[in-house]
C-alpha positions in Angstrom: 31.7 26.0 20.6 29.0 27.9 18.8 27.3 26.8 16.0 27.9 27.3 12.0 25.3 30.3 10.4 22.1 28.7 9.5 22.2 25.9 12.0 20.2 26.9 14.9 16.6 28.9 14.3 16.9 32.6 15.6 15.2 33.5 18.7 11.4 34.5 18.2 8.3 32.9 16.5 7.5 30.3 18.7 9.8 32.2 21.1 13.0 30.5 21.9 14.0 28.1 19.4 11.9 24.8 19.6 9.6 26.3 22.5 6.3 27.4 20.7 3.7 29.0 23.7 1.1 27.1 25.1 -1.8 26.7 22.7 0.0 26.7 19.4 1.2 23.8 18.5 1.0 20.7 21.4 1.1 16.7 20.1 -1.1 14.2 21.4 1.5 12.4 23.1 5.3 12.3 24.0 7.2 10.5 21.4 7.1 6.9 22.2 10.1 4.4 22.9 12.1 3.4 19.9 12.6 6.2 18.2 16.7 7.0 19.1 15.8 7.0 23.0 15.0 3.8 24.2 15.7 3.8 28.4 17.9 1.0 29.5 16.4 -2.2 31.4 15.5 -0.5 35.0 15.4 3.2 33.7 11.7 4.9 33.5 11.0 5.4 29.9 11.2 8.7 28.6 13.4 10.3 31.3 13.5 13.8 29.7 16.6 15.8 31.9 19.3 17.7 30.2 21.3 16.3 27.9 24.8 16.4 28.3 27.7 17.7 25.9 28.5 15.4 23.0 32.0 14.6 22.1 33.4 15.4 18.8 31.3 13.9 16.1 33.9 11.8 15.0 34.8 10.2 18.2 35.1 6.3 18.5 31.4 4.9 19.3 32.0 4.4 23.6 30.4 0.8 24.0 27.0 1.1 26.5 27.4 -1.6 29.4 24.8 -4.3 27.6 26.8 -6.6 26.0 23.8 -9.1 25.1 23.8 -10.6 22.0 20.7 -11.5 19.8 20.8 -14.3 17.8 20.3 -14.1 14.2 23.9 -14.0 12.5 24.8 -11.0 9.9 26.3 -14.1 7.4 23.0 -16.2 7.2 23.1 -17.4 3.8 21.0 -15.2 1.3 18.8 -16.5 -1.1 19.0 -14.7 -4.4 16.0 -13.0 -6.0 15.4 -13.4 -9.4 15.6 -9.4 -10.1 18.5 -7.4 -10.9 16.2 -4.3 -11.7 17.9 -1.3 -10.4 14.5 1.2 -9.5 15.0 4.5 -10.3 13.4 6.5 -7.1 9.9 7.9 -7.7 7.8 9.4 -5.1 5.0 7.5 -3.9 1.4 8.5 -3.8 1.2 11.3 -0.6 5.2 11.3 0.3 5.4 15.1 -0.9 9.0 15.1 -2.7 10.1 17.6 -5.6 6.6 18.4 -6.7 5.9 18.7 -10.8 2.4 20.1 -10.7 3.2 19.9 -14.5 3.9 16.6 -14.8 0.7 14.1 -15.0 0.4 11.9 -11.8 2.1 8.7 -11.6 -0.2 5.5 -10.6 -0.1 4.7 -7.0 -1.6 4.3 -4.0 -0.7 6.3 -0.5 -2.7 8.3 2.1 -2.9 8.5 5.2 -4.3 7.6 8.8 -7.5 8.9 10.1 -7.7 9.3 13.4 -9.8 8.8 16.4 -13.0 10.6 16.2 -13.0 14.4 16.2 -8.9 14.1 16.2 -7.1 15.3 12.9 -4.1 13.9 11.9 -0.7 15.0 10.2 1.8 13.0 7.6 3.7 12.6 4.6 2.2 9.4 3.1 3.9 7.0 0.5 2.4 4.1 -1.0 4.1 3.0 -4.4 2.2 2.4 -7.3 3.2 -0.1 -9.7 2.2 -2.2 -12.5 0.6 -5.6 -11.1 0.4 -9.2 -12.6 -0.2 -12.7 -11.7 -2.6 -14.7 -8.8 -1.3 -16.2 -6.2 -2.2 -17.8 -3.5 -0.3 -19.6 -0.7 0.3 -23.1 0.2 2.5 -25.0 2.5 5.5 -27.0 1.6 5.1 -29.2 4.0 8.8 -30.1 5.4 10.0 -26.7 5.0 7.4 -24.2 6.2 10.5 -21.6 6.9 9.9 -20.1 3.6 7.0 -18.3 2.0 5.4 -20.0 -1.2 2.8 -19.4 -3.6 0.8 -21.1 -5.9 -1.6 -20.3 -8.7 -5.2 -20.1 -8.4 -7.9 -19.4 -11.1 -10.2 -17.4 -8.6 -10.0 -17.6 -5.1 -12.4 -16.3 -2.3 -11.3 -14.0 0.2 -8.5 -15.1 2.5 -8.5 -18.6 0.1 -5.6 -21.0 0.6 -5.7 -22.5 -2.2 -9.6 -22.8 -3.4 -11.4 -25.9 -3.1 -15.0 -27.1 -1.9 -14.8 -28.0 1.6 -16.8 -25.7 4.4 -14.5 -23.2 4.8 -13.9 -22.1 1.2 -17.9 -22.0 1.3 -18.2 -20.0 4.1 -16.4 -17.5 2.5 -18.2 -17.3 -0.8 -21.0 -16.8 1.5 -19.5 -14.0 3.0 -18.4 -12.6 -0.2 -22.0 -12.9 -1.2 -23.1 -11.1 1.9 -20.4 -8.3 1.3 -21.6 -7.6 -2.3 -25.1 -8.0 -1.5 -24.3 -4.9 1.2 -22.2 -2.8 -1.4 -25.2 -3.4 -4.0 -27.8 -2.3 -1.2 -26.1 0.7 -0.4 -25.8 1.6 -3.7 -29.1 1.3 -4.2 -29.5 4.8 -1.9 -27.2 7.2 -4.1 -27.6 10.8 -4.9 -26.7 12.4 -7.7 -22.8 13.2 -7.8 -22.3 10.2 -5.5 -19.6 7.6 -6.1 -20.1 4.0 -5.3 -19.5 1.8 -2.9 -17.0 -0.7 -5.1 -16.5 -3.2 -2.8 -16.3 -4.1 1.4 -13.6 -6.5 2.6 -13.8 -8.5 6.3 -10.6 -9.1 8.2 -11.2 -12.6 8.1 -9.4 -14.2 10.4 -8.5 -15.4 14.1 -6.3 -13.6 15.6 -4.4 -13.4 19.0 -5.9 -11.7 21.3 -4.6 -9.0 21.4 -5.2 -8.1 17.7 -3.1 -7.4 15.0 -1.5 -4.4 13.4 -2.1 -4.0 9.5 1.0 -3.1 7.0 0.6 -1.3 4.0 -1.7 -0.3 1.8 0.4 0.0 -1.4 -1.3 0.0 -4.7 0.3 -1.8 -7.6 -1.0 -1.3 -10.9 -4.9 -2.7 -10.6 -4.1 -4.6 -7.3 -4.2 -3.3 -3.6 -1.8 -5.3 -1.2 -2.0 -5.1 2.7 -0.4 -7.1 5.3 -1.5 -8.7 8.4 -0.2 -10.8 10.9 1.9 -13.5 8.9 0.1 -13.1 5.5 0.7 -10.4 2.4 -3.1 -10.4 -0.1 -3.3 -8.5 -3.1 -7.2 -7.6 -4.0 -8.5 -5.8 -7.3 -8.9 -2.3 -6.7 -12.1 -2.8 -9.1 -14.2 -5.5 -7.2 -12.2 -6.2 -3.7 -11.5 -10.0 -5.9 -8.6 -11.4 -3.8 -5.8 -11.9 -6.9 -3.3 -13.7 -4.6 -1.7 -14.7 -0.8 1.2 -15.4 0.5 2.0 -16.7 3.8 5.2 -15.5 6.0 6.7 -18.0 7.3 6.4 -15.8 10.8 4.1 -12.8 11.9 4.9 -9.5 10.6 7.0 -7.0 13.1 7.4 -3.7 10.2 7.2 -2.9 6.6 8.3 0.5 4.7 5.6 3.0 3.7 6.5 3.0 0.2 7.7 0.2 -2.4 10.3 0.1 -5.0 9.9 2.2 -8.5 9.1 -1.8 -10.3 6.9 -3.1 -7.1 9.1 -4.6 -4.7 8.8 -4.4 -0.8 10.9 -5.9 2.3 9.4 -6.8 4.9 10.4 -7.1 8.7 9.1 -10.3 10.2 9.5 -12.2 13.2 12.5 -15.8 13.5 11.0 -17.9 15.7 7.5 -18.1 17.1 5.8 -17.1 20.1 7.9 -15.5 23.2 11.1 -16.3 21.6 10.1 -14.7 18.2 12.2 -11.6 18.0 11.9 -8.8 15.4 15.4 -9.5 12.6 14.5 -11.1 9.9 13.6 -9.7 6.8 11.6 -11.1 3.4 11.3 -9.5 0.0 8.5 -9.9 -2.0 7.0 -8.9 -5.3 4.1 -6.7 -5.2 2.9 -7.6 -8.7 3.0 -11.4 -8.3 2.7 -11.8 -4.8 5.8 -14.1 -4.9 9.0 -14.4 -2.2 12.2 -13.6 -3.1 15.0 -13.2 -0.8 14.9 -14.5 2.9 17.9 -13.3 6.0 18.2 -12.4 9.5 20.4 -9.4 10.8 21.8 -8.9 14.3 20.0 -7.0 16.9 23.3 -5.8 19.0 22.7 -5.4 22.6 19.7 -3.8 24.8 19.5 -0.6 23.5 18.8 -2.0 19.9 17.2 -4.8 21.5 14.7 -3.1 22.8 14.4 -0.3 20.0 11.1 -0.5 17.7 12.5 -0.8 13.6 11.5 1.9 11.6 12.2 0.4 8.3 11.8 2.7 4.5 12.7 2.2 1.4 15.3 4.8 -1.0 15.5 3.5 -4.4 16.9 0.2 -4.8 18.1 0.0 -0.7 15.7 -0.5 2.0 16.9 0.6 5.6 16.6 -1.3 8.7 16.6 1.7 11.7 16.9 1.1 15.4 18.4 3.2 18.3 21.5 2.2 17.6 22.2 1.6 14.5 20.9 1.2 10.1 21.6 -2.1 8.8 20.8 -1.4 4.5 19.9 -3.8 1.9 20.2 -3.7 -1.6 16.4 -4.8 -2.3 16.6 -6.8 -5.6 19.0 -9.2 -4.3 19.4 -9.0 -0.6 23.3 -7.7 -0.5 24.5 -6.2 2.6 25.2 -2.2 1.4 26.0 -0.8 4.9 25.6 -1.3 8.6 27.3 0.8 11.6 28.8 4.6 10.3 32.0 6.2 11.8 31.7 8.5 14.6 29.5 8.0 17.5 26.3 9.3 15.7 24.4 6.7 14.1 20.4 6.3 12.3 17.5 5.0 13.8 15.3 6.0 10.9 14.6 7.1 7.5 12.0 8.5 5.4 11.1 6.9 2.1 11.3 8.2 -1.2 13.5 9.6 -3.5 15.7 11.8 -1.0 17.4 10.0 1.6 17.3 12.0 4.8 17.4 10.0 8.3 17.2 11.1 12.2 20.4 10.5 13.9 20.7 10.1 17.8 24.3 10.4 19.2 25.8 8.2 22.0 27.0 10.8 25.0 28.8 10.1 28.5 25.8 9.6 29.8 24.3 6.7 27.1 21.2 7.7 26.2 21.3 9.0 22.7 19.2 12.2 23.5 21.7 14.2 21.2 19.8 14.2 17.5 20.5 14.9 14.4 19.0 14.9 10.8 21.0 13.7 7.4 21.0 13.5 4.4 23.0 10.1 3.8 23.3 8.5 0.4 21.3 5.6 0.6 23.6 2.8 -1.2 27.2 3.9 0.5 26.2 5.6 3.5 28.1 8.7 3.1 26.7 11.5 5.0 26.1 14.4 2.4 25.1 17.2 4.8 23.8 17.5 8.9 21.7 19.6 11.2 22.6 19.2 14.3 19.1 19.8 16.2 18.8 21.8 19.9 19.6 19.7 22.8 17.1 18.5 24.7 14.5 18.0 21.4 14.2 14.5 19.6 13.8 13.7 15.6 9.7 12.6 15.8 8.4 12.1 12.4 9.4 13.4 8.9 6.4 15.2 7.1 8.2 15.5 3.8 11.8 14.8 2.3 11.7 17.6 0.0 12.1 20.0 1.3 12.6 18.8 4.5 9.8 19.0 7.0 10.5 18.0 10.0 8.9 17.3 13.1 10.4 17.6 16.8 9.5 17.1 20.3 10.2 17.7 23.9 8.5 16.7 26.5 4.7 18.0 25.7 6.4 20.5 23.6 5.9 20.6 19.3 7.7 22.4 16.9 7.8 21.7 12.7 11.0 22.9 11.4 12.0 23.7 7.8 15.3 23.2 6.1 17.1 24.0 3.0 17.8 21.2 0.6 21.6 21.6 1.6 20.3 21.0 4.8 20.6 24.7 6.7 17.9 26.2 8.7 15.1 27.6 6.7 11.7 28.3 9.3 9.9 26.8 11.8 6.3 27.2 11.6 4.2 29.8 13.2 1.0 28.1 15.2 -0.8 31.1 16.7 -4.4 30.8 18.2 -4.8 27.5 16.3 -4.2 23.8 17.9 -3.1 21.3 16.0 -2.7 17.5 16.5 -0.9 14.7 14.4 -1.7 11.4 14.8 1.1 8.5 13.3 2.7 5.3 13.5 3.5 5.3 17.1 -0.2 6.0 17.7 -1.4 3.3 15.4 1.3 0.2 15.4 2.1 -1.7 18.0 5.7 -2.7 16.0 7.6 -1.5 12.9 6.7 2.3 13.3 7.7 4.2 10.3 9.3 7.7 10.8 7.3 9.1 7.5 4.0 7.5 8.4 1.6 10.1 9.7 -1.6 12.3 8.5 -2.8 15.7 7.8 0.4 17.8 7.1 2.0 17.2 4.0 4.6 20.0 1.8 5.1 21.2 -1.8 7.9 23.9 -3.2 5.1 26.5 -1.9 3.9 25.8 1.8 3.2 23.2 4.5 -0.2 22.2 4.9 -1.5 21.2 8.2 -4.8 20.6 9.5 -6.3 22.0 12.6 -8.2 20.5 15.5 -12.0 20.8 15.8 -13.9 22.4 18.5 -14.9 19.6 20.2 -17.8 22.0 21.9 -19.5 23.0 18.3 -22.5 21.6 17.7 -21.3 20.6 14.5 -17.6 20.4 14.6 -15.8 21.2 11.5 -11.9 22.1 11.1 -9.6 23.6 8.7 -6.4 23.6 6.8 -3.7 26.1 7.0 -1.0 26.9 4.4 2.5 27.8 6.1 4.9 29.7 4.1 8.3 28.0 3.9 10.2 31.1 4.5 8.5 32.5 7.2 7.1 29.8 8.7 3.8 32.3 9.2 0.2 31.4 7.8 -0.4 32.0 4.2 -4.0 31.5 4.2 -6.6 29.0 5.7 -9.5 27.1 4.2 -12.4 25.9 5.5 -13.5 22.5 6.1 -17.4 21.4 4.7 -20.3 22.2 7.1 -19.9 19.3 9.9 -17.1 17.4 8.6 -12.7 17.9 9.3 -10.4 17.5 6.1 -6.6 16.4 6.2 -4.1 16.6 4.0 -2.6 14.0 1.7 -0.4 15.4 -0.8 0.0 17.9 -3.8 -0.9 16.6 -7.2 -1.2 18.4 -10.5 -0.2 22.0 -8.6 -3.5 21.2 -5.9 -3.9 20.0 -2.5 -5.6 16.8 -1.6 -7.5 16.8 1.3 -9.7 13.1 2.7 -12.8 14.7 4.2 -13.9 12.5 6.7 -17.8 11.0 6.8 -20.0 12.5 9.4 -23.5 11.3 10.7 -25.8 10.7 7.4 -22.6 12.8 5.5 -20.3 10.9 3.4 -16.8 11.5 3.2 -14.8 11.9 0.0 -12.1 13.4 -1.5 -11.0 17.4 -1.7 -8.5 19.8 -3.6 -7.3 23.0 -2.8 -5.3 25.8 -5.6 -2.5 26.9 -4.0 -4.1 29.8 -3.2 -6.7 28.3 -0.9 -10.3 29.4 -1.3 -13.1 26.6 -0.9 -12.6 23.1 -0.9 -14.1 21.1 -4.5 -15.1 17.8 -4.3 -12.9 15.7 -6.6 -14.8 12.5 -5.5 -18.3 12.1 -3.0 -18.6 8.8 -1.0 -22.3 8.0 -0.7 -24.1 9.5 2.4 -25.6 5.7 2.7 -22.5 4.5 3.3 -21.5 7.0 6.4 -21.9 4.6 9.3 -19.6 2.1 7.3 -17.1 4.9 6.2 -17.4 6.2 10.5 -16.5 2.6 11.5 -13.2 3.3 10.1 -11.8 5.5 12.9 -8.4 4.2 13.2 -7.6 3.8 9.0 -5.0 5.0 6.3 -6.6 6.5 3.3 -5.1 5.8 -0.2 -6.4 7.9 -3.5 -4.8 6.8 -6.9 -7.1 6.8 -10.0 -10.1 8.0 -9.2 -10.9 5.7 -6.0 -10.5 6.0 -2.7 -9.9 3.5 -0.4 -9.9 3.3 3.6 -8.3 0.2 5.4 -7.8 -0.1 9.2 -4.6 0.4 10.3 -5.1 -2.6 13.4 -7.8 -5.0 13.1 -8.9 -6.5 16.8 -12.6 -7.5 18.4 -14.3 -8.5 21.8 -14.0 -12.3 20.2 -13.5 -14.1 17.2 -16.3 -13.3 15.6 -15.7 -9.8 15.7 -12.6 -9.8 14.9 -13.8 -12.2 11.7 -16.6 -9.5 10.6 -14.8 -6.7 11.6 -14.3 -4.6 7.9 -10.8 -4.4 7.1 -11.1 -2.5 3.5 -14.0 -0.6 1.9 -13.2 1.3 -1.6 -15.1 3.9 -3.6 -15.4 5.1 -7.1 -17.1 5.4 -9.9 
């Protein structure tokens, strides 16, 4: 059976479809488990053969031979939120969808990951930015410590529980002294055309020992919100003043990039605690008050879901709940079961946030392992496929760099290729590499659970190009690196721009018709943030981190970046230490400005 026009790329470019040459375009790594092909209990992970012929599309799902059952039943009673807002879908800050350069920028907050040292990275971003009101802090309830709670609080120190005057609260008014007192010092040391340092935050707290990932940032109004191990905190983006807390009434497992339009998020967290806490539960929460809304588990059906990593994202007013095996959705304001398993043996493991709805798809063959992908477009509130690309066998759905159009990324084996579609979800391009090498660095890199499918750093797409950024010469003296413009038609080079003397640059999104670019901080070289026209040309500095502050800004290596308003914030993506201590001082946010 040979495919529709338009659904397979035509041979040449990279050579034959999806098989770019050695030296163009390679990823830093195979695409980890959970993303559509998890190996069965026994099985080597990742055993790349050829895939066999699907059946027909619409063939009845053939059960796989684990029948295990996860506890955690579909009907566990919901608790009502209080909101029956119905968002309207806005891009968040970085997620590149429908792009108004006209159109003033909305607030927000959204960037993306830096990497390891020397290694650039590639992603559409989304962090929502709302309006934000209200401190919080949390407390316990005592008998029922099942569900989060919050509780006023006039001004509490970092990682407060409540305020009060015993030891603790003053060791960390101490070490909020000592923080400011380090901002102020640095400071101190500004050239001209410099922004400040605006504040430095400490992870805080003990945790396991093996670390723990951090979820978020989004920015929401004047407050930035991260999460961490069981515990959401909302900061001022003006003065790093923790506004409110809230405790999780289990540790964090995955979180969407992006919020609602009005400032809500669902979170995946942990039932149960220790090695019988298992990943299906989820737990809404207001991003402007820091208060808890709806609370409920969902079934994780069998081993291939069982052991599938959730790649959760938000679309409007549903949020998505992917594994190998099937999308449970949610209606975010109140919690109401919108959709679960599709007809036909195809079935989501992922979507990207924002406005457009599109999902990877992995099919169920004779052989079980769901190595036959796809990517929809499925309407987020009835599931109702709206269009499909079936993608070459053999090649696997590995991250979505932008929604609209649709940028997608796919792998095989230690092969790369970015492939373009039309909005009606035909073949468009697939970029051209050439002499360049290219690396991406995302979720799967970063997380240990909950890794996102739109999550990554230094590609991002407008109605004019794809903009990825290039790997620097390790063996200069002074590595540098640069960003080149792909032309969605052609998939060939447009133009590329130079990076600052010493220092890489990544893309974060398209704003106001330019390019955003976080230049990272070298030795005694701040970092800051960059635009582009969309003609290319040299990089302007839209906003200059203090060169005094490069050895904090360096310590950062493994962050998301998030630019809304002026400032510029960096926040480790996994906070761990040697011991407690570390792990205590380690610096978890800093954020400039002016």
């Amino acid at each position: 059976m040979t495919q529709p026009p338009g659904q397979q790329p035509p041979q040449g470019g990279f050579g034959a479809p999806y098989d770019p040459p050695p030296g163009s375009v390679r990823p830093s790594s195979p695409p980890p488990p959970g993303y559509g092909s998890v190996p069965p209990p026994g099985q080597a992970a990742w055993p790349y053969g050829t895939p066999v012929q699907p059946g027909p599309y619409d063939a009845p799902t053939q059960p796989g031979p684990y029948g295990v059952q996860q506890p955690g039943p579909y009907d566990a009673p919901t608790q009502p939120g209080p909101y029956g807002y119905q968002a309207q879908p806005q891009p968040g800050y970085g997620y590149q969808q429908q792009q108004q350069p006209q159109q003033p920028p909305q607030p927000g907050g959204g960037g993306f990951f830096r990497g390891r040292r020397g290694t650039v990275i590639g992603a559409v971003l989304a962090v929502v930015l709302l309006a934000s009101s209200g401190i919080w802090l949390a407390t316990s309830r005592g008998d029922d410590e099942s569900k989060p709670t919050a509780k006023a609080s006039a001004d509490p120190g970092p990682d407060s529980t409540g305020g009060g005057t015993d030891g603790k609260a003053k060791d960390q008014d101490q070490d909020t002294h000592d923080l400011r007192a380090e901002a102020d010092a640095l400071n101190a040391k500004r050239k001209p055309g410099e922004a400040k340092v605006l504040w430095l935050q400490e992870g805080g707290v003990d945790l396991p020992r093996n670390g723990s990932d951090v979820y978020g940032p989004w920015i929401v109004g004047d407050t930035i919100v991260k999460a961490m191990l069981h515990t959401l905190s909302g900061y001022s983006v003006t003065d790093g003043r923790q506004k409110w807390s809230l405790r999780m009434p289990s540790n964090l497992c995955a979180a969407p990039s992006q919020a609602t339009a009005d400032g809500k998020i669902v979170l995946g967290i942990k039932s149960g605690h220790g090695d019988q806490a298992f990943c299906d539960a989820l737990q809404m929460v207001d991003l402007t008050t820091g208060k808890a809304g709806w609370h409920k588990t969902y079934k994780r059906q069998g081993a291939w879901d069982g052991l599938s990593h959730v790649a959760m994202a938000i679309n409007g007013d549903t949020v998505t709940v992917g594994r190998t095996t099937r999308t449970d959705a949610f209606r975010v304001s109140d919690g109401k079961v919108l959709w679960g398993e599709l007809p036909g043996n195809c079935q989501p493991f992922g979507f990207a946030s924002g406005p457009v709805a599109i999902a990877a798809t992995s099919c169920q063959t004779a052989a079980d392992d769901h190595k036959e992908q796809q990517v929809q477009r499925i309407d987020p509130v009835t599931g109702k496929v709206q269009w499909t690309y079936k993608v070459k066998k053999g090649w696997q759905v590995a991250q979505f760099y932008s929604a609209s159009p649709p940028v997608v990324s796919l792998k095989q084996d230690d092969k790369w290729a970015i492939l373009v579609l039309n909005e009606n979800g035909t073949y468009r391009s697939q970029l051209v590499g050439g002499t360049e090498d290219y690396v991406t660095e995302c979720d799967e890199e970063l997380l240990t659970d909950g890794r996102s499918l739109d999550n990554c750093l230094g590609v991002t797409a407008d109605d004019r190009a794809v903009y990825l950024a290039t790997k620097p010469d390790p063996a200069a003296r002074r590595p540098a690196n640069k960003v080149v413009a792909f032309d969605l038609n052609t998939g060939r080079t447009k133009w590329k721009a130079a990076a600052p003397a010493g220092q890489t640059m990544m893309p974060m999104r398209v704003e106001g018709g330019r390019l955003l670019m976080y230049v990272a901080a070298e030795k005694n070289k701040g970092g800051g943030i960059a635009s582009l026209p969309p003609t290319g040309g040299t990089p302007q500095m839209v906003l200059r981190h203090p060169a005094a502050a490069a050895a904090v800004e360096r310590d950062f290596s493994l962050s998301r970046v998030a630019y809304a308003n002026g400032r510029c914030f960096l926040v480790q993506a996994r906070i761990s230490g040697i011991d407690d201590e570390a792990e205590k001082s380690m610096r978890s946010i800093v954020g400039f400005g002016s």
